[in-house]
mmCIF file of the N, C-alpha and C atoms, coordinates in Angstrom:
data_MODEL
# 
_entry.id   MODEL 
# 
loop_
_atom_site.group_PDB 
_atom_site.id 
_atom_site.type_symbol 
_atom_site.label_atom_id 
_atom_site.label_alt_id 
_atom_site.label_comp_id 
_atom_site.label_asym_id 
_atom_site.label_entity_id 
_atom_site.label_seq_id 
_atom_site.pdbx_PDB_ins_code 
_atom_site.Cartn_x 
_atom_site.Cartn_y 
_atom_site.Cartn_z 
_atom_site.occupancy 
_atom_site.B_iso_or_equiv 
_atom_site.pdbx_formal_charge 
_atom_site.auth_seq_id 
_atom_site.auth_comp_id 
_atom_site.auth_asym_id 
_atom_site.auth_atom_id 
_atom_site.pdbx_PDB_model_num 
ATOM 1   N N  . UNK A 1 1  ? 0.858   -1.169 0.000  1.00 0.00 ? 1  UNK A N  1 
ATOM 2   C CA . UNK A 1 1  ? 0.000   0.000  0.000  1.00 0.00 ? 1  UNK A CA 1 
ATOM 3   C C  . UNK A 1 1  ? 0.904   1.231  0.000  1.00 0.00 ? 1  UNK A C  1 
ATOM 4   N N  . UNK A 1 2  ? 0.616   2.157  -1.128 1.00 0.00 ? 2  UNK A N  1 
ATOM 5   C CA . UNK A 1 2  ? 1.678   3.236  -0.857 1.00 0.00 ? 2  UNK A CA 1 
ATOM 6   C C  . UNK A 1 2  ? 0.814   4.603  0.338  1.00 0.00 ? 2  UNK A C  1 
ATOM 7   N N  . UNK A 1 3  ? 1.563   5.891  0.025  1.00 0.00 ? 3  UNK A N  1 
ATOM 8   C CA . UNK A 1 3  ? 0.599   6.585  0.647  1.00 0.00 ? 3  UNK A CA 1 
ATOM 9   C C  . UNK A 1 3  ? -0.420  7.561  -0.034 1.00 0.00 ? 3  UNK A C  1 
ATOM 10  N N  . UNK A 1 4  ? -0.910  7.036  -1.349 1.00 0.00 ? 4  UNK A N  1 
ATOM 11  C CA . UNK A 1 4  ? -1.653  7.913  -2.177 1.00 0.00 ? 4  UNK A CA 1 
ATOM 12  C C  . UNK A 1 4  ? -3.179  6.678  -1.987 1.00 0.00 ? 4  UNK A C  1 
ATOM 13  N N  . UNK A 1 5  ? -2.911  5.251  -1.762 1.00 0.00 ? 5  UNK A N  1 
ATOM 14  C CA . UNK A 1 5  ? -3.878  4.924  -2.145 1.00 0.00 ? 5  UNK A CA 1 
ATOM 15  C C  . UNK A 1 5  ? -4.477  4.614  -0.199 1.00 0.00 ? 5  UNK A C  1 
ATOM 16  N N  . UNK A 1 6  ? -6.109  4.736  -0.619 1.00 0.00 ? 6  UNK A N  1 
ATOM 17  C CA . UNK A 1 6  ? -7.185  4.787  0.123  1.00 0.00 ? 6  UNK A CA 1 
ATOM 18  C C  . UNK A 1 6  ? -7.008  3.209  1.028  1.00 0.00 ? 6  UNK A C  1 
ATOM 19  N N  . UNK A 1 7  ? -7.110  2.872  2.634  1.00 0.00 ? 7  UNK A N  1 
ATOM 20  C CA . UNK A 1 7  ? -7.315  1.675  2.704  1.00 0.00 ? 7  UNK A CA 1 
ATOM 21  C C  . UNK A 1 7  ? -8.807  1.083  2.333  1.00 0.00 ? 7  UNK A C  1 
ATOM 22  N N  . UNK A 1 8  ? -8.574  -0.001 2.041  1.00 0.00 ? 8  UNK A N  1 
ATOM 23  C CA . UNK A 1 8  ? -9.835  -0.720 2.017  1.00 0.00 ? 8  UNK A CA 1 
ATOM 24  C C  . UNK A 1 8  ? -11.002 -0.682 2.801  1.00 0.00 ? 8  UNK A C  1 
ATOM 25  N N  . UNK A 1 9  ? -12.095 -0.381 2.754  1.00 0.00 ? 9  UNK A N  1 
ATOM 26  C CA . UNK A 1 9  ? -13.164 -0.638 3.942  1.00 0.00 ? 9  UNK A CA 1 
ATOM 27  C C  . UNK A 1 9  ? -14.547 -1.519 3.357  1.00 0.00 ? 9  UNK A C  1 
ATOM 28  N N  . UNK A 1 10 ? -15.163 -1.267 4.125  1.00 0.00 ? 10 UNK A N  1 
ATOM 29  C CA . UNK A 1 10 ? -16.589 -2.740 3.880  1.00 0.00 ? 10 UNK A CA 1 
ATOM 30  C C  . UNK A 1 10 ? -16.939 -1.987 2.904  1.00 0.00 ? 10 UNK A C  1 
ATOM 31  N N  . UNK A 1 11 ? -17.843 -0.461 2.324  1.00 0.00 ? 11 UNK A N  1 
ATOM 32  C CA . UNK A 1 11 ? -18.056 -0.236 1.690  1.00 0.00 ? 11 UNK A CA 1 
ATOM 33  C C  . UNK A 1 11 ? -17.652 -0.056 -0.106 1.00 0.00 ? 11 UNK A C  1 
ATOM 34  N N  . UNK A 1 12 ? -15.819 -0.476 0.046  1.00 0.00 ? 12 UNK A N  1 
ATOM 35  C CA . UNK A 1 12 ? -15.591 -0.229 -1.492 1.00 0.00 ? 12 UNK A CA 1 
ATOM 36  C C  . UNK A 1 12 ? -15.805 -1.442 -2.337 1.00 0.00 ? 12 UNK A C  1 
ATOM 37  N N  . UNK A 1 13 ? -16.638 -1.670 -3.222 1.00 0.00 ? 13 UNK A N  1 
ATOM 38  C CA . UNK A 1 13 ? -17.580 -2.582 -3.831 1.00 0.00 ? 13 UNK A CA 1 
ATOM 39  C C  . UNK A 1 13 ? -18.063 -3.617 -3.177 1.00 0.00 ? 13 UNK A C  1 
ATOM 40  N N  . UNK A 1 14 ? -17.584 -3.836 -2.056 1.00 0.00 ? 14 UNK A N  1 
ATOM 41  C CA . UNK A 1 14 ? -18.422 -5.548 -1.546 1.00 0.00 ? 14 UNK A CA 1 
ATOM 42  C C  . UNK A 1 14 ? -20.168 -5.061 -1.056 1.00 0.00 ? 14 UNK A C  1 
ATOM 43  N N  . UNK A 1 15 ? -20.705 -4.039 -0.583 1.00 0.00 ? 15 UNK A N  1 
ATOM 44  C CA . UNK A 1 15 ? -21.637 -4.062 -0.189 1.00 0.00 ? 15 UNK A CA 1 
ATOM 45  C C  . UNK A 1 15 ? -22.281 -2.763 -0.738 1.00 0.00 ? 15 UNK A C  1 
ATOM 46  N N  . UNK A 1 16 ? -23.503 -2.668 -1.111 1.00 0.00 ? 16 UNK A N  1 
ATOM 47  C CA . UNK A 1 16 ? -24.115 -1.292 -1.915 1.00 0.00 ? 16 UNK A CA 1 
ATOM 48  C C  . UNK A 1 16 ? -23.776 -0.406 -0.921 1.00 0.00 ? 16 UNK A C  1 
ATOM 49  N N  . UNK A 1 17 ? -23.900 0.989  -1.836 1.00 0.00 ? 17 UNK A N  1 
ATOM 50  C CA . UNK A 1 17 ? -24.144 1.932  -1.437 1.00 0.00 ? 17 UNK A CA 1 
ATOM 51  C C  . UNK A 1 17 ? -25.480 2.442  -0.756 1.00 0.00 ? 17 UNK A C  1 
ATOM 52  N N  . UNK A 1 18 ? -25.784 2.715  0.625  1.00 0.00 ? 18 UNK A N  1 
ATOM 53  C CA . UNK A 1 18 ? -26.950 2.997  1.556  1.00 0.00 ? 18 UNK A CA 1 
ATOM 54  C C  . UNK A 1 18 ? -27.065 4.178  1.579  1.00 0.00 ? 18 UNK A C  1 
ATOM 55  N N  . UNK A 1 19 ? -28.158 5.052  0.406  1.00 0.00 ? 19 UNK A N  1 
ATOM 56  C CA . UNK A 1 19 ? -28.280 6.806  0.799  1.00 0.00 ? 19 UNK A CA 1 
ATOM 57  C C  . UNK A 1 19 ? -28.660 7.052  2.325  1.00 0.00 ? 19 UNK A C  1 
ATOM 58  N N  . UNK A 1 20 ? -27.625 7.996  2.717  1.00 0.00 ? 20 UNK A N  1 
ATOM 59  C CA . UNK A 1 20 ? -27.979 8.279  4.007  1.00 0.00 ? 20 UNK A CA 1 
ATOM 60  C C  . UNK A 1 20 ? -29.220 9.134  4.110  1.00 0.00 ? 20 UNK A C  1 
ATOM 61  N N  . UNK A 1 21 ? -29.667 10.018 3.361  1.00 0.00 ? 21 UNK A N  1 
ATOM 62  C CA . UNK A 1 21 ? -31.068 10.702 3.457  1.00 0.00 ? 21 UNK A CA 1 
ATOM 63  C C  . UNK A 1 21 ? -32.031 10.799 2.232  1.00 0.00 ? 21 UNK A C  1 
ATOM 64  N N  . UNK A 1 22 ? -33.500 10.379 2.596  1.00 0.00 ? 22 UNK A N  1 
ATOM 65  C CA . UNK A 1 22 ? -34.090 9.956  1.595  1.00 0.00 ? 22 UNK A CA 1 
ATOM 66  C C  . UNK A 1 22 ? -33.903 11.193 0.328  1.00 0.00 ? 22 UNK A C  1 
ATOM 67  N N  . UNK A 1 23 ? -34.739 11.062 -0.752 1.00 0.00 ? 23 UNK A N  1 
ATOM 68  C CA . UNK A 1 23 ? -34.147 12.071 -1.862 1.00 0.00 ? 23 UNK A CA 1 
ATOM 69  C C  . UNK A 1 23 ? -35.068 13.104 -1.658 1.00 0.00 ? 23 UNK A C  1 
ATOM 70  N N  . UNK A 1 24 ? -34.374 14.486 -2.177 1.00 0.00 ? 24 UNK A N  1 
ATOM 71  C CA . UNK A 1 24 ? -35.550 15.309 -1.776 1.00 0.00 ? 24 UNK A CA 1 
ATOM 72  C C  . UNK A 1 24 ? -37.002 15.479 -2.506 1.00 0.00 ? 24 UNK A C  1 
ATOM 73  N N  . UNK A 1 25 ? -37.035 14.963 -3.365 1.00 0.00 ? 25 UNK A N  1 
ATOM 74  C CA . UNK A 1 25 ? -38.784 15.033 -3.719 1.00 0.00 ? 25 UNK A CA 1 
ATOM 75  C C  . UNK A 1 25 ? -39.575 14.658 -2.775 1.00 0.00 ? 25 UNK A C  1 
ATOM 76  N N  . UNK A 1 26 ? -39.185 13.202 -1.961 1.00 0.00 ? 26 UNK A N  1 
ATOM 77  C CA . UNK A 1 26 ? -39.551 12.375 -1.021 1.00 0.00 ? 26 UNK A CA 1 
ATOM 78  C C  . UNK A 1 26 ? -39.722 13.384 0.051  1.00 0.00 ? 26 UNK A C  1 
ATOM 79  N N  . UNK A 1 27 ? -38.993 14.123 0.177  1.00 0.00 ? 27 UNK A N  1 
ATOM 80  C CA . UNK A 1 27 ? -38.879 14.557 1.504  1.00 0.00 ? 27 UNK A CA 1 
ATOM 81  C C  . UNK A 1 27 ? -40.141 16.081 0.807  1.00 0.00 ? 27 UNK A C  1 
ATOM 82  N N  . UNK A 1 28 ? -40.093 16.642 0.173  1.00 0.00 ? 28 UNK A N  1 
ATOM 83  C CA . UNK A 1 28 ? -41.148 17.860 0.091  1.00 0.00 ? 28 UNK A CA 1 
ATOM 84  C C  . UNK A 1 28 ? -42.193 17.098 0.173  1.00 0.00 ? 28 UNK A C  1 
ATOM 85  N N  . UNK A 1 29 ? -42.692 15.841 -0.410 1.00 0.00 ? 29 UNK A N  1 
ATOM 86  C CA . UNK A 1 29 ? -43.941 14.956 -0.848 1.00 0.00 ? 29 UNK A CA 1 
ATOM 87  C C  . UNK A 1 29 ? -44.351 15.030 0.763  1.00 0.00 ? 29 UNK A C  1 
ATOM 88  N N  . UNK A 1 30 ? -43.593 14.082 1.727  1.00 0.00 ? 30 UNK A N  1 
ATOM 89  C CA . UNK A 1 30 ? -43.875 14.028 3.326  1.00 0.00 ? 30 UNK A CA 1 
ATOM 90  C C  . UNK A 1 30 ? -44.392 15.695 3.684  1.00 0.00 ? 30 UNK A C  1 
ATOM 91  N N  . UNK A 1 31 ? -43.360 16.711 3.562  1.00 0.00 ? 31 UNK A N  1 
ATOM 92  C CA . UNK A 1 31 ? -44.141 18.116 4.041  1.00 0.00 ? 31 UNK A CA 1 
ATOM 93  C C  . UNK A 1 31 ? -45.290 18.153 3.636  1.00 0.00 ? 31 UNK A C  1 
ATOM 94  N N  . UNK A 1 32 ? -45.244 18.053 2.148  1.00 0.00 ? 32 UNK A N  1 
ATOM 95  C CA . UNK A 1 32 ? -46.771 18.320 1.892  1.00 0.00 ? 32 UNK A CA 1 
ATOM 96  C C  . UNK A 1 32 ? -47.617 17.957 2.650  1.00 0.00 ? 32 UNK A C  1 
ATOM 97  N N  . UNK A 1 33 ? -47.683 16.436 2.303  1.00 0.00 ? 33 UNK A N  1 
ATOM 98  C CA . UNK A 1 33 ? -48.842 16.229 2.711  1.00 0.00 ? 33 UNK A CA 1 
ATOM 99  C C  . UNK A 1 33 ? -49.131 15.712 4.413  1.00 0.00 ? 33 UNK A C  1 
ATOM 100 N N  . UNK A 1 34 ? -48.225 16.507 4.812  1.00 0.00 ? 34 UNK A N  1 
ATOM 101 C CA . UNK A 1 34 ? -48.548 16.141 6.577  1.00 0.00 ? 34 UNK A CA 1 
ATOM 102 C C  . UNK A 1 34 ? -48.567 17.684 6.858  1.00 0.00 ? 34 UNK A C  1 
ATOM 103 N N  . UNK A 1 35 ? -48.789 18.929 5.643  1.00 0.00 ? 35 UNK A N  1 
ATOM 104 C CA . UNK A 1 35 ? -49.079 20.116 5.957  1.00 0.00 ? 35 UNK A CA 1 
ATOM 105 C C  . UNK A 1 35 ? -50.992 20.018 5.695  1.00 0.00 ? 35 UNK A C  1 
ATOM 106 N N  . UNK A 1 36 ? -50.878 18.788 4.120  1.00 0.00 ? 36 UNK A N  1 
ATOM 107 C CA . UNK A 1 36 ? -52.415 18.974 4.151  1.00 0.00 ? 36 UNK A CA 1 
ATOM 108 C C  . UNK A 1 36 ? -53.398 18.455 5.399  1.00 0.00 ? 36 UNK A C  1 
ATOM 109 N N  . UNK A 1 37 ? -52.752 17.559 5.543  1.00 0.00 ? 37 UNK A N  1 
ATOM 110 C CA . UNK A 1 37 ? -53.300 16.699 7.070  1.00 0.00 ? 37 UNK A CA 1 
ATOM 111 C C  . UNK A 1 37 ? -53.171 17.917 8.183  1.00 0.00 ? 37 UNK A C  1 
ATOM 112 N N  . UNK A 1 38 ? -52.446 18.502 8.235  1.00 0.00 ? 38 UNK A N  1 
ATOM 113 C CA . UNK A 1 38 ? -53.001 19.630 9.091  1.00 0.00 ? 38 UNK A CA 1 
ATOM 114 C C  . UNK A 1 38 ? -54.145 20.223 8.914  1.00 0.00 ? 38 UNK A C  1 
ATOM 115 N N  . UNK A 1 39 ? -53.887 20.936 7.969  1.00 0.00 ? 39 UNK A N  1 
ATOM 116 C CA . UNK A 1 39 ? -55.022 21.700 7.513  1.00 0.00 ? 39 UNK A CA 1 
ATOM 117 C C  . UNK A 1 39 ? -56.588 21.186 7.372  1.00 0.00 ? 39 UNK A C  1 
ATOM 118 N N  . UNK A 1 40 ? -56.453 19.835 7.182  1.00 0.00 ? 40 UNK A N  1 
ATOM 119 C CA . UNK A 1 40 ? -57.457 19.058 7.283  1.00 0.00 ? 40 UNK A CA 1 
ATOM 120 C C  . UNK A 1 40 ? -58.650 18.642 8.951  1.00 0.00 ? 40 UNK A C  1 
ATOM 121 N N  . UNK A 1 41 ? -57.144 18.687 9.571  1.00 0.00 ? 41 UNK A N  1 
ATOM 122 C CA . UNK A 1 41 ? -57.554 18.255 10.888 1.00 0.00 ? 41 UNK A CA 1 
ATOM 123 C C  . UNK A 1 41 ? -57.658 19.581 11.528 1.00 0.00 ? 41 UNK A C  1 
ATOM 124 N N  . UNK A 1 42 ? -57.217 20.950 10.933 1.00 0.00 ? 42 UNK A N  1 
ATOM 125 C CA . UNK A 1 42 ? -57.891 22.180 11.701 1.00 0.00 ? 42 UNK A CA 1 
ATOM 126 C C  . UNK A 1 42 ? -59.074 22.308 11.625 1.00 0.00 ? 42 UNK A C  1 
ATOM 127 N N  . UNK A 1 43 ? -59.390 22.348 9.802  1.00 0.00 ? 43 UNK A N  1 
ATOM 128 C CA . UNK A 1 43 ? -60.783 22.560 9.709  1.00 0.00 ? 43 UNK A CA 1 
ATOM 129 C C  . UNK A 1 43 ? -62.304 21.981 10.450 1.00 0.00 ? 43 UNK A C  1 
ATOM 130 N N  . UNK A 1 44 ? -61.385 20.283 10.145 1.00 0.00 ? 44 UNK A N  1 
ATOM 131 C CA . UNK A 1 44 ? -62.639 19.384 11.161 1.00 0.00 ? 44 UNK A CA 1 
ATOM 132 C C  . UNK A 1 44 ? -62.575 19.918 12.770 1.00 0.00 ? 44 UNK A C  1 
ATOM 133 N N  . UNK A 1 45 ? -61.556 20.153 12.976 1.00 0.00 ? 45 UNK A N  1 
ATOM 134 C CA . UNK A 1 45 ? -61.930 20.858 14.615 1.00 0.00 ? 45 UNK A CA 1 
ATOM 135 C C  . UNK A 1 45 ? -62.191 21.858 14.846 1.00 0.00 ? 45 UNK A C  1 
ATOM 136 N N  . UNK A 1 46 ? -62.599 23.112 13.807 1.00 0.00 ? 46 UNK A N  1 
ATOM 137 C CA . UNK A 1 46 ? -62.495 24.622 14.240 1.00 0.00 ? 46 UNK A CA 1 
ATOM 138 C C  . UNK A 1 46 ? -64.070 24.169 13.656 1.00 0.00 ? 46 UNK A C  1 
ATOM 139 N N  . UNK A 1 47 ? -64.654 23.748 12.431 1.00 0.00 ? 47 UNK A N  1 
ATOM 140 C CA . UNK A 1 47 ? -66.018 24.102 11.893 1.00 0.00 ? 47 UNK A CA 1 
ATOM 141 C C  . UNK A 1 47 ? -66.627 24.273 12.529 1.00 0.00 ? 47 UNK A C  1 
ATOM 142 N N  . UNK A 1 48 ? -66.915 22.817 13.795 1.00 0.00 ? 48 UNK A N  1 
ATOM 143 C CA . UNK A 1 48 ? -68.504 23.265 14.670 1.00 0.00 ? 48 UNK A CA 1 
ATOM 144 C C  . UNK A 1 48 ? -67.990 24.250 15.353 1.00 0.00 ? 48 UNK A C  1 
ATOM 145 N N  . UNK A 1 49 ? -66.972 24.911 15.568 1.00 0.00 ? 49 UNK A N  1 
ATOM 146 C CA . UNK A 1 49 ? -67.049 26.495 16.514 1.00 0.00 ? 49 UNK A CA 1 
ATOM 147 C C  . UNK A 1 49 ? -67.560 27.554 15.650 1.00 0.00 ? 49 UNK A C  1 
ATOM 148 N N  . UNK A 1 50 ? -67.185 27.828 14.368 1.00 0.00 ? 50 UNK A N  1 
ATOM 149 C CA . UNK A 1 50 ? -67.314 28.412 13.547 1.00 0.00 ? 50 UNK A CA 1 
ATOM 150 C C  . UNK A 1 50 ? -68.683 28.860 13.381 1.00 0.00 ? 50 UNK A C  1 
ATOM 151 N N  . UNK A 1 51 ? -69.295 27.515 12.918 1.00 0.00 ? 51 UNK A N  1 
ATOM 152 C CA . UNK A 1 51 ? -70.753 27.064 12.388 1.00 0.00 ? 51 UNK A CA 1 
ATOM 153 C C  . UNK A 1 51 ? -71.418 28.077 13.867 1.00 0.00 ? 51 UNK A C  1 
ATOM 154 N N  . UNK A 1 52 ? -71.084 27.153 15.078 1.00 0.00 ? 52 UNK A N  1 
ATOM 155 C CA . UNK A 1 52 ? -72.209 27.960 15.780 1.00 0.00 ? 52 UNK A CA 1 
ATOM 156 C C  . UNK A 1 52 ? -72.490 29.188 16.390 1.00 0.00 ? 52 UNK A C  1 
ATOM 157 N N  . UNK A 1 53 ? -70.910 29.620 16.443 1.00 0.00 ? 53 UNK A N  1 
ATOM 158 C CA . UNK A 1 53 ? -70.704 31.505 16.212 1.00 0.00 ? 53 UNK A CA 1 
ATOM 159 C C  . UNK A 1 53 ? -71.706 31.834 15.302 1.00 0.00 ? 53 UNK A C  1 
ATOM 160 N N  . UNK A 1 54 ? -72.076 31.294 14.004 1.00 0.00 ? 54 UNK A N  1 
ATOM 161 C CA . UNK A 1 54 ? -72.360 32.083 12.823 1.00 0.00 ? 54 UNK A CA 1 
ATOM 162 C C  . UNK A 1 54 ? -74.230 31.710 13.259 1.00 0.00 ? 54 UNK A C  1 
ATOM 163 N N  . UNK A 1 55 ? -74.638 30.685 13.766 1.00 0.00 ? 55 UNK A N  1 
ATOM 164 C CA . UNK A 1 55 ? -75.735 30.494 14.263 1.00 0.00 ? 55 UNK A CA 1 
ATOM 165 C C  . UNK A 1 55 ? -76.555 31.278 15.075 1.00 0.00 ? 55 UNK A C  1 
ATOM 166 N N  . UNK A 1 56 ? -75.424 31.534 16.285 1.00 0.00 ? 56 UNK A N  1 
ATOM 167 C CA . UNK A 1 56 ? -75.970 32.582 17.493 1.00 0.00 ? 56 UNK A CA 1 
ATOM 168 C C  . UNK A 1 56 ? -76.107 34.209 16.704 1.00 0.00 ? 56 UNK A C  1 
ATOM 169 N N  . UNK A 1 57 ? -75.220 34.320 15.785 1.00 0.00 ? 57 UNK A N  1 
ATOM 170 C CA . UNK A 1 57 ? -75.742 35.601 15.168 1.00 0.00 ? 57 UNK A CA 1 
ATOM 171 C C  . UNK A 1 57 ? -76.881 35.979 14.865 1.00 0.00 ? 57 UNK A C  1 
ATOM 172 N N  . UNK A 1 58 ? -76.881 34.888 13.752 1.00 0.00 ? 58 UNK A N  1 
ATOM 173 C CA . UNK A 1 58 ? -78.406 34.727 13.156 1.00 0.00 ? 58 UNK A CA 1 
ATOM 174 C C  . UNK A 1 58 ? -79.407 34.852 13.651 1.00 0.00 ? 58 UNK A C  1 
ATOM 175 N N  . UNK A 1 59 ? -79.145 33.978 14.807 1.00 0.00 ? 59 UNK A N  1 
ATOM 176 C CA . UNK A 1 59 ? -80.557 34.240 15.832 1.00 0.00 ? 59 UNK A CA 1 
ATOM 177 C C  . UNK A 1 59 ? -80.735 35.228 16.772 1.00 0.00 ? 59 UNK A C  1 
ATOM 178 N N  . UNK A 1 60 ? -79.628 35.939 16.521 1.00 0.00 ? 60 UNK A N  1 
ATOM 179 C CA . UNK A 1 60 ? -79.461 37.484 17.098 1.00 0.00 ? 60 UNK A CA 1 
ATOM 180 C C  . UNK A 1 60 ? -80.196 38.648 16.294 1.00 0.00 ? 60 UNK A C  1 
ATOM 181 N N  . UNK A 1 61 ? -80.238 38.015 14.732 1.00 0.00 ? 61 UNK A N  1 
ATOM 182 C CA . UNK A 1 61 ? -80.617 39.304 13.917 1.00 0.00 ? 61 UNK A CA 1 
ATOM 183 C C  . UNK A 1 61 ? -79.182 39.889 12.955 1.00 0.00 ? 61 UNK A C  1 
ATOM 184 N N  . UNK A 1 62 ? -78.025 38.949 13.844 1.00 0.00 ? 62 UNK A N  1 
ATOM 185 C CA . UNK A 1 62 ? -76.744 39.613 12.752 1.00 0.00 ? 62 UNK A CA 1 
ATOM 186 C C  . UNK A 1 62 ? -76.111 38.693 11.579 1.00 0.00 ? 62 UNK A C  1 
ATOM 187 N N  . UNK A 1 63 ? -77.184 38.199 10.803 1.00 0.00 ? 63 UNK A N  1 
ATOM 188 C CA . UNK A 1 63 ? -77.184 37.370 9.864  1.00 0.00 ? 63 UNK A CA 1 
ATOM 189 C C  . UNK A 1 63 ? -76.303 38.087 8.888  1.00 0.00 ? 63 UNK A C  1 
ATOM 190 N N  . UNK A 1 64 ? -75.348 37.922 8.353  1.00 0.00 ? 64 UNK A N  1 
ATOM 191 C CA . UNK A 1 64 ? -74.425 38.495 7.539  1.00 0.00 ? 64 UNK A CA 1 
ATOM 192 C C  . UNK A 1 64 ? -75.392 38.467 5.830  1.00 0.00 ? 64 UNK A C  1 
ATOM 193 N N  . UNK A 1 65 ? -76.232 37.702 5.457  1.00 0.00 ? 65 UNK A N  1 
ATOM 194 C CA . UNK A 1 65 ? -76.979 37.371 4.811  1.00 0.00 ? 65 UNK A CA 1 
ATOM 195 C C  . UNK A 1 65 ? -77.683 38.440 4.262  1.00 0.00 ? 65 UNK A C  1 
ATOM 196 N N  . UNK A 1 66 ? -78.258 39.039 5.867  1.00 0.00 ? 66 UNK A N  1 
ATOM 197 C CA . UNK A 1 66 ? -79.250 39.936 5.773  1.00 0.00 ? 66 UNK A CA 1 
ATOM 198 C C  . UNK A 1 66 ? -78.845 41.387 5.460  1.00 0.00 ? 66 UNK A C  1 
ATOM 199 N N  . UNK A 1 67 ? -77.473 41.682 5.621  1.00 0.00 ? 67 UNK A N  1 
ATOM 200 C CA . UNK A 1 67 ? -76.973 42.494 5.825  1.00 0.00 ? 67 UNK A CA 1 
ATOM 201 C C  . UNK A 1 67 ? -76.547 43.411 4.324  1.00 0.00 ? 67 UNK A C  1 
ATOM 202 N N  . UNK A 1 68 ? -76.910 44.703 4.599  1.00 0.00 ? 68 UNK A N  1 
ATOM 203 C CA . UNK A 1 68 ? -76.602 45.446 2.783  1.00 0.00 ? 68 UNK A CA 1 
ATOM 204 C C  . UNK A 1 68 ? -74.944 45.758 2.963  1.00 0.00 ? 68 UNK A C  1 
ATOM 205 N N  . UNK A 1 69 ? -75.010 45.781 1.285  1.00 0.00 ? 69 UNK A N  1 
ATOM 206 C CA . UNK A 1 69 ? -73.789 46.098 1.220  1.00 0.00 ? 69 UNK A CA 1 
ATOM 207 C C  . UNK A 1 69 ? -73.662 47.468 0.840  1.00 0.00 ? 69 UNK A C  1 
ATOM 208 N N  . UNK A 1 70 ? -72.556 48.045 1.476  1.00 0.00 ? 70 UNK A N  1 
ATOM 209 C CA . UNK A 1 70 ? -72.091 49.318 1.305  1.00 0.00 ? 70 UNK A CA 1 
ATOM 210 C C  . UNK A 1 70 ? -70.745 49.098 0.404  1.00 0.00 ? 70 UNK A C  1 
ATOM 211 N N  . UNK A 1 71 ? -70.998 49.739 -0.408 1.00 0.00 ? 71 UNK A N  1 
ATOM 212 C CA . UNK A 1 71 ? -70.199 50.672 -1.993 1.00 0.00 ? 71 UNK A CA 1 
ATOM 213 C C  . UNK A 1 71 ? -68.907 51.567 -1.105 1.00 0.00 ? 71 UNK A C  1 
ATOM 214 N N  . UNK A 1 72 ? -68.430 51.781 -1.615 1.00 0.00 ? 72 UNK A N  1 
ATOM 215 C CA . UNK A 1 72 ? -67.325 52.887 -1.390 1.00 0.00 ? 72 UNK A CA 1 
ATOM 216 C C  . UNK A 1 72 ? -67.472 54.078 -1.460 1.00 0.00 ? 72 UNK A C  1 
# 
């Protein structure tokens, strides 16, 4: 062995190459869609608050529905 060449280890051809981190498409694909799953699981938990804010109005008389619109 002189001193230019590399010693041998397990990895030089006897055993594949193991990417240490998945590739990045993989990895935006996971953000995505554990951003949509958020967003998913806000909506199902915020609606019935939402919904019945917008209920008690109504039955207040402050039906957004009912309400004119003003022009500029």
């Amino acid at each position: 062995m002189t001193h230019f060449d590399k010693p041998l280890g397990f990895r030089d051809g006897f055993l594949p190459v193991r990417p240490v981190a998945p590739p990045t498409p993989a990895i935006k694909t996971a953000v995505l869609l554990a951003a949509l799953l958020a967003y998913a699981i806000g909506f199902a938990v915020l609606y019935p608050f939402v919904q019945a804010s917008v209920s008690k109005s109504a039955a207040e008389g402050n039906d957004p529905a009912l309400m004119d619109f003003v022009g500029p």
